[in-house]
C-alpha positions in Angstrom: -22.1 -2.5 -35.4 -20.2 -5.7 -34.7 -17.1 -4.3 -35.6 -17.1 -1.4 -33.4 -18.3 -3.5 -30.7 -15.2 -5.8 -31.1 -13.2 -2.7 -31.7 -14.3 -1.3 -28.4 -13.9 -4.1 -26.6 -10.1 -4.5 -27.7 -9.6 -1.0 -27.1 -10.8 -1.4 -23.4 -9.0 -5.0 -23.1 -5.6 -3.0 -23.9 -6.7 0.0 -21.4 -7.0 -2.8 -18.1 -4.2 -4.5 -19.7 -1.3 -1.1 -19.5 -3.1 0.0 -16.0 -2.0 -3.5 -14.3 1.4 -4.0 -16.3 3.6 -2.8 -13.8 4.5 -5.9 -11.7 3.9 -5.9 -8.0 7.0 -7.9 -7.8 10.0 -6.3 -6.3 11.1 -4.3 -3.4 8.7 -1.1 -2.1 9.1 1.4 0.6 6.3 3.2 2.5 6.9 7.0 1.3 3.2 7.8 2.5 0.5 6.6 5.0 -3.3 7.9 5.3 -6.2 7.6 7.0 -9.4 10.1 7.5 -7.6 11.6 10.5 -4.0 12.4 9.2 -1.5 12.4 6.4 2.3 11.8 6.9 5.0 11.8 4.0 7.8 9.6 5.3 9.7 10.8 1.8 9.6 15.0 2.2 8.8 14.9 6.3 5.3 16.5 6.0 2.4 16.4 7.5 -1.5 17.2 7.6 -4.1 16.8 10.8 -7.7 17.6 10.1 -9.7 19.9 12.3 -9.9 17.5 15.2 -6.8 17.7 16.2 -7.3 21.3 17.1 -6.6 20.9 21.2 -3.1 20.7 22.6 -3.6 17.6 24.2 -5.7 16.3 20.4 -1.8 17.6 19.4 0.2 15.8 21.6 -1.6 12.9 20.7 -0.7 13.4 17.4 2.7 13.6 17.7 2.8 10.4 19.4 0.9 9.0 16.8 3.3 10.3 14.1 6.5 9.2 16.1 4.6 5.5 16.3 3.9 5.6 12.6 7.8 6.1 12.4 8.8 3.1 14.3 6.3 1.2 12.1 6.8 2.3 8.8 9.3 4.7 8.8 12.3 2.0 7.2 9.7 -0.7 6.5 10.4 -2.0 2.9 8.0 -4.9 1.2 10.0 -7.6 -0.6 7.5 -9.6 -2.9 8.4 -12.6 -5.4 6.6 -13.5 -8.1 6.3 -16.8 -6.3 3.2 -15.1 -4.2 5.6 -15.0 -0.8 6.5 -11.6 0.6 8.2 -10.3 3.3 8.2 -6.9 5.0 12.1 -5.6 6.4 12.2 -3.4 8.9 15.6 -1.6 9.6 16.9 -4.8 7.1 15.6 -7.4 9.6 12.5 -9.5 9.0 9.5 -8.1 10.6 7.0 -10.1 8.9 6.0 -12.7 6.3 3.2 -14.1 4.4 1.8 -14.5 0.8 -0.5 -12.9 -1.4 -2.6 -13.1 -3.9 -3.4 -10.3 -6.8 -7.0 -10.3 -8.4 -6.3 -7.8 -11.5 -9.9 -8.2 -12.3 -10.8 -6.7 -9.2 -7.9 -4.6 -8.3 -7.6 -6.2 -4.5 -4.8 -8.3 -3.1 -5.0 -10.5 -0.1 -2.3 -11.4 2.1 -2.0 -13.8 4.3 0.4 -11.8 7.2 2.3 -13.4 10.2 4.1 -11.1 12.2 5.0 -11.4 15.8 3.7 -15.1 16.0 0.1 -13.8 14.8 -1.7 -14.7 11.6 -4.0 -12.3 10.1 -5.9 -11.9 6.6 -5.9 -8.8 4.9 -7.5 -7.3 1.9 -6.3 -3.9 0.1 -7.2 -2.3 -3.1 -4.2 -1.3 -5.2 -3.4 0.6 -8.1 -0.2 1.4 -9.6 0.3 5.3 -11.0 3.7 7.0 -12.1 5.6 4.3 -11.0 3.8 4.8 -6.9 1.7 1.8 -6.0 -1.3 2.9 -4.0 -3.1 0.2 -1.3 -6.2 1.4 0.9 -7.0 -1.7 3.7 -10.5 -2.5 3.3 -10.6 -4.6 6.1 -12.8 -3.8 9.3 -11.9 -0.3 10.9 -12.0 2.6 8.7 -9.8 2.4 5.7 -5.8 3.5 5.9 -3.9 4.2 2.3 -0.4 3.5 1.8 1.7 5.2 -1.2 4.8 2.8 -1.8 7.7 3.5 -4.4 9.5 0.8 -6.0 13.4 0.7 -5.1 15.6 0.5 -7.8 16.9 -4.2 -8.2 20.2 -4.6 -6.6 
């Protein structure tokens, strides 16, 4: 018994092990953002309202939303080191910086964010499949999901 038990437990060791062996480290840009309202694909220009944006005004609102989400996101790029610093680029100039901190155990980072002079905390759940790292802020609000692709090391 105590050898399948140990067997187990190496076999599930491995399994946690290969799920968080892709490094966070590197450069990532936004290719998708989420939230319970809307879906945008920066990557393939696509995008998906739910029902309550059924009203041409709900629309228009939308759209502005959308062209927003562009500004924001649209060329943002994270740079993080393996040092715990990141920074996020936006049209190659530095729109923000901060740090982070990566709890494997828990799959949930925390970054310390300053950008335009103001300091906030934020916590996100990550996962990394096929080569896409996925975040969903947890913080206050209802949740928003990112999709980010690694960019190939200069």
């Amino acid at each position: 018994m105590r050898i399948i038990f140990v067997f187990l437990l190496t076999l599930a060791f491995i399994c946690v092990k290969a799920q968080h062996s892709t490094s966070l480290q590197g450069r990532w840009k936004i290719i998708s953002i989420a939230d319970e309202d809307m879906y945008y694909n920066f990557k393939n220009d696509s995008v998906f309202l739910s029902p309550g944006f059924s009203s041409p005004m709900d629309k228009a609102q939308a759209k502005e939303l959308i062209a927003a989400l562009l500004g924001m996101a649209g060329e943002g790029v994270f740079v993080s080191g393996k040092d715990g610093h990141y920074e996020l680029l936006h049209d190659t100039k530095q729109d923000g910086v901060g740090t982070y901190i990566v709890k494997s155990r828990d799959s949930l980072i925390t970054a310390n964010v300053t950008r335009n002079g103001v300091k906030v905390i934020e916590q996100m759940k990550f996962y990394i499949k096929e080569k896409l790292l996925h975040l969903t802020q947890i913080n206050d609000g209802p949740p928003f999901k990112l999709v980010l692709e690694k960019l190939p090391e200069n």
